[in-house]
C-alpha positions as YAML, in Angstrom:
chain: A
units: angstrom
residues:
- id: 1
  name: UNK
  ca: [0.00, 0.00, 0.00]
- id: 2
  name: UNK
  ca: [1.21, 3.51, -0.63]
- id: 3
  name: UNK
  ca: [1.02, 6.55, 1.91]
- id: 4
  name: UNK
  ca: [-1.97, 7.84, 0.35]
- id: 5
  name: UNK
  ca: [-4.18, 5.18, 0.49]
- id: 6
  name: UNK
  ca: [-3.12, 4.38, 4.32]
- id: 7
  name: UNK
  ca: [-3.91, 7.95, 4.94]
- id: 8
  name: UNK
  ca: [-7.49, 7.45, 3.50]
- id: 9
  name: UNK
  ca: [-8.29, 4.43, 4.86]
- id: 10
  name: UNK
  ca: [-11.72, 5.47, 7.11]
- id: 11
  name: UNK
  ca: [-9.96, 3.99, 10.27]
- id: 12
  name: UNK
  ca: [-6.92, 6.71, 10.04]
- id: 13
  name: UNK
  ca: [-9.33, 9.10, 9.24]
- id: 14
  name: UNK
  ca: [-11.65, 8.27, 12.57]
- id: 15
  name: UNK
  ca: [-8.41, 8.58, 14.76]
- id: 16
  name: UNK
  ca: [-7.66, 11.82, 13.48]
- id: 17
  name: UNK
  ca: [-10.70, 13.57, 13.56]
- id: 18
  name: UNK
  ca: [-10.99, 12.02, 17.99]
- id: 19
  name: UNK
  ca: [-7.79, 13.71, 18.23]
- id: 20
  name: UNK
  ca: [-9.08, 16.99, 17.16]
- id: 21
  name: UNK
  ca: [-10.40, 19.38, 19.58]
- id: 22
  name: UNK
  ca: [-14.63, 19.49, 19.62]
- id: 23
  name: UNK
  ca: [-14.91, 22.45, 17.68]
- id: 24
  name: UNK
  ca: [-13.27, 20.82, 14.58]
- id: 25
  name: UNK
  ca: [-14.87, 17.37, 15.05]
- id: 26
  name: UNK
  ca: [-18.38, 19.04, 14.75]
- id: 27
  name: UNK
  ca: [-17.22, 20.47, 11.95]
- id: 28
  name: UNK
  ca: [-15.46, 17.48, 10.57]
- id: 29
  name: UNK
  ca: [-19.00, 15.29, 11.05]
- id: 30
  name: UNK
  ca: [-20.75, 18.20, 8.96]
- id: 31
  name: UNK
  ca: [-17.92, 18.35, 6.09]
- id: 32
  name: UNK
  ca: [-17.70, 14.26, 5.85]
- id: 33
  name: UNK
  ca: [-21.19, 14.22, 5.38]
- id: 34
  name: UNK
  ca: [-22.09, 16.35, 3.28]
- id: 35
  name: UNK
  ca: [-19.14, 14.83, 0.62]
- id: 36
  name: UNK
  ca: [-20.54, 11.34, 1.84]
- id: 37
  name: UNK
  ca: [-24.44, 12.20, 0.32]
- id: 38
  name: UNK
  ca: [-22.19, 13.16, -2.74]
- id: 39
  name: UNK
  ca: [-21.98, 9.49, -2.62]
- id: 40
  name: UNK
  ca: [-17.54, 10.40, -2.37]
- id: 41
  name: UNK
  ca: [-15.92, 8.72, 0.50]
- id: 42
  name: UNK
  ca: [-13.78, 11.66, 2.97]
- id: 43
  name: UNK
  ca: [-9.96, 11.29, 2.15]
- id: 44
  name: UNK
  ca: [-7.07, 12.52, 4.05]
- id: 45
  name: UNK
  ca: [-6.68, 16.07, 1.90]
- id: 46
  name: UNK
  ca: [-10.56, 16.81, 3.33]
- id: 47
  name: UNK
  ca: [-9.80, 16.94, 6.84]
- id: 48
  name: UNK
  ca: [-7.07, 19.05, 6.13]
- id: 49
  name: UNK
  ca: [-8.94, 21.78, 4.56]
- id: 50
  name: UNK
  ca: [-10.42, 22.19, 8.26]
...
């Protein structure tokens, strides 16, 4: 596997977003799923545009 896909995988995503204060998660769970009813799955590059 490449460093991309590692850092997309939903698991790596889940433990960053719990080690982000409240204030971004909330906004994190808004952002994921709104590209998730896009019917996209959240990659690593999204939860860096927080």
């Amino acid at each position: 596997m490449n460093c991309m896909s590692d850092l997309n995988s939903s698991f790596v995503l889940e433990v960053i977003a719990r080690r982000l204060p409240t204030r971004l998660q909330r906004k994190w769970v808004k952002i994921g799923s709104r590209i998730e009813e896009e019917g996209i799955e959240p990659k690593f590059d999204d939860i860096l545009k927080l």
